[in-house]
N, C-alpha and C positions, 0 to 999 in steps of 0.2 A: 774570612779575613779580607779576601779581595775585593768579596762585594762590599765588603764594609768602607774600604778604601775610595771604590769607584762612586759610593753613593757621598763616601764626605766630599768628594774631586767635583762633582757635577753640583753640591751642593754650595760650596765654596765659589765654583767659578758663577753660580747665581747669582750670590749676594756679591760678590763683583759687579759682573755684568750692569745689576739694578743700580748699586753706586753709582756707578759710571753714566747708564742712561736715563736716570731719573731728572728731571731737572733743579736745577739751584733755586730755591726758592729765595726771591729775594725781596723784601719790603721796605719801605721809605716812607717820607715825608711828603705829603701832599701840596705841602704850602710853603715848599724854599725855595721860590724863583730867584734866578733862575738854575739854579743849582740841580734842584729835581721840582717836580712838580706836578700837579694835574691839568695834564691839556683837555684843548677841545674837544678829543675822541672820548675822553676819561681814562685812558691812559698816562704811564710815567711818560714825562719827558723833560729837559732839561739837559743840564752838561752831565750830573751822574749815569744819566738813561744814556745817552750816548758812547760814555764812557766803557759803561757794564755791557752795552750791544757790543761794542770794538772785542772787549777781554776776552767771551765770552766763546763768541767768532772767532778770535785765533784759537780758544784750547778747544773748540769743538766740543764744547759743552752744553745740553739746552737751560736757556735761562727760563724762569716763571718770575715774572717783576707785577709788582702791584703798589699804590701810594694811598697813607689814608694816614687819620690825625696822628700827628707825630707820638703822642702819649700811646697810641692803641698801635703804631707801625711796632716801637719797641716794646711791647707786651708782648707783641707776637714773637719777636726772637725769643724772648726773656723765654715765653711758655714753648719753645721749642717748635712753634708752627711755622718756622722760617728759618732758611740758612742764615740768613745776613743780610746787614746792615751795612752803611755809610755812614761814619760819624765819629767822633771822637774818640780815642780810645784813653777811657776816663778809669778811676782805681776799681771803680764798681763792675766795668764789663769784662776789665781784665779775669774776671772769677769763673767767665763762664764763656767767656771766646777768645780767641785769636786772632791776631792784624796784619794786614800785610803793609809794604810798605807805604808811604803815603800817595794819595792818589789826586790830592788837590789841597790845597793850604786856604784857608776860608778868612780873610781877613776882617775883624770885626770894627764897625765906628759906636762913638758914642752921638747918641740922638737924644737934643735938649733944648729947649726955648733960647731963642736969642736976645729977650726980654727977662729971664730969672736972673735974679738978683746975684745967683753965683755962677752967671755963665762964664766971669772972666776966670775964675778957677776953673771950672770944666775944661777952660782952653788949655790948662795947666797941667794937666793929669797926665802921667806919665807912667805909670805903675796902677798896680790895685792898692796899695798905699793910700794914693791921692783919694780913693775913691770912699773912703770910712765915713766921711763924714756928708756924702750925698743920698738922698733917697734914691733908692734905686729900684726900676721897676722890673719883673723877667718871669719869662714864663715856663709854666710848670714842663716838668721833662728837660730842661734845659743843664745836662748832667754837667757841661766842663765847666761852665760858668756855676754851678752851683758847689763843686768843687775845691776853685778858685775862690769861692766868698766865704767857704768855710776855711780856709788858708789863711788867707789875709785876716780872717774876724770880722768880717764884712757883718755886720748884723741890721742896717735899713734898708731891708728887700722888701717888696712889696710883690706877691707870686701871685701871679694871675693865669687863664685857660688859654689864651691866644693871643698872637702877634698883634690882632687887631685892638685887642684891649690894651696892651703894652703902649702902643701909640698912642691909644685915646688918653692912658693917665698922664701921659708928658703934654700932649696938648692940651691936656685943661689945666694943667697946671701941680695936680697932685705927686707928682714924680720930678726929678731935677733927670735923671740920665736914663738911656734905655740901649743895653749892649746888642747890635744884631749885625748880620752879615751886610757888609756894605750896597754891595750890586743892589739887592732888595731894598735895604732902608731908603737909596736914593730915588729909586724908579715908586714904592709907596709912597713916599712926602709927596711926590709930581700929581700921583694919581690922587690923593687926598685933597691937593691945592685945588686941582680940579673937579670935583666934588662939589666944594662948597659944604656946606651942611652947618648946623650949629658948633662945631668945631671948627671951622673956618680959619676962624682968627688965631689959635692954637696953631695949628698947621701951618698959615704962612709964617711963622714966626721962627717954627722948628726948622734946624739945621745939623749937619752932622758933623765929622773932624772922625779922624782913624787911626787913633794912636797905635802904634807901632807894635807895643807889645802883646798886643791882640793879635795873633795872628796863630791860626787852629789846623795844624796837621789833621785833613780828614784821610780815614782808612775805608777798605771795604773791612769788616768787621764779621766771620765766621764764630758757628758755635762752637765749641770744642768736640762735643757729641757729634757734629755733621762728618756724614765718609767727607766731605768735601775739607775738611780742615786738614787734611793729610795730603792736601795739593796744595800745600800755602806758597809751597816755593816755587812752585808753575803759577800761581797769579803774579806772582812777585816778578818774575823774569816776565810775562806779559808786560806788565806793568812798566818795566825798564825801557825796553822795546819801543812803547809806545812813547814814551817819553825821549830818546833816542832818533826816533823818525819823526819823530815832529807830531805824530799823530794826536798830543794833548794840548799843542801848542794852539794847533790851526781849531783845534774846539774853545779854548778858550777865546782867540782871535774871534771867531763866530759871536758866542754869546757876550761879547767884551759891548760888540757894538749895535746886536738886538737888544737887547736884555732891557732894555725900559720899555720897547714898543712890547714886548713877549709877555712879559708879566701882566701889563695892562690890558693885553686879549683874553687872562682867564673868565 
């Protein structure tokens, strides 16, 4: 019986141990400057990569971070190949993880021709209400806005594979509105203007506005199954911390006032 005990005690204090020193796997989006993104090394970097380096480094935890097309970053949590996420926390993720509190508020604008025949309504939009009767363009994986458009009965979406096609329908004209994080939508129109290209004349046209009620409590997002979701309240009190000593502040202050040059180096 004693050995039986000393083998469950050292077996136990294992599967501990590995908990504790394995590291977080954690995966993102490759293409939300500057929020997160793929730098020049091919590494994460951004305000989330910043953020999760600070957390991480006070609980003395090893992180493992990696970015790749937003559709295949949340496959990987979904299939269990990753701790966690950064992003919404939508009805569908609630089923299979856990949130902490929020870690950044992602304020969204609408982007739309200044030449469409219903721009002066666009400028009117105040709710998802307003929005029933615009074509609207968004892309796929795009869970809180997809959410949101099945709420309101939003039914003229137009879903497409990437950010970059999302732009291209509003500048040729096929799309009336296009929902995205603001920092990025205004540093891509800059970098588009600049371009040139057969879209040219779409682009300078396009402008954005940020209606207020857009505005997206982003979480670090655990699986339920992770040893790591059984620390939720040790990210959480980090998390306080840093927002407490300014440590969130002075990173947004940072990317407030790169963030157009930053994006345009990928």
């Amino acid at each position: 019986m004693k050995k039986l005990l000393i083998i469950f005690f050292l077996f136990s204090s294992l599967s501990f141990t590995y908990a504790q020193e394995r590291p977080f796997i954690w995966v993102d989006d490759e293409d939300y400057c500057p929020a997160i993104y793929r730098g020049k090394d091919g590494q994460p970097a951004g305000i989330f990569n910043e953020i999760m380096t600070e957390i991480f480094k006070r609980l003395h935890i090893p992180l493992k971070k990696a970015v790749y097309p937003w559709e295949r970053a949340q496959k990987l949590v979904r299939e269990g190949k990753a701790d966690g996420i950064i992003t919404a926390y939508t009805k569908e993720r609630q089923k299979y993880m856990v949130a902490t509190i929020p870690i950044w508020y992602i304020e969204e604008t609408l982007i739309f021709r200044r030449d469409n025949p219903k721009a002066c309504k666009i400028l009117k939009v105040n709710s998802f209400e307003d929005l029933k009767n615009l074509v609207i363009v968004e892309t796929i994986g795009s869970g809180w806005t997809k959410e949101k458009y099945e709420e309101y009965g939003i039914k003229k979406i137009i879903w497409v594979p990437t950010v970059d096609s999302a732009f291209n329908m509003v500048a040729k004209g096929r799309a009336d509105v296009y929902m995205m994080y603001s920092w990025k939508a205004f540093s891509y129109i800059l970098k588009k203007r600049a371009e040139g290209g057969s879209l040219a004349e779409g682009y300078q046209n396009m402008v954005a506005i940020a209606p207020m009620f857009a505005k997206i409590p982003f979480r670090l997002l655990i699986r339920k199954d992770s040893p790591f979701a059984k620390r939720l309240q040790d990210f959480n009190r980090v998390i306080e911390e840093m927002k407490k000593d300014g440590t969130l502040k002075r990173i947004r202050i940072k990317y407030a006032t790169l963030a157009p040059v930053i994006c345009n180096q990928k």
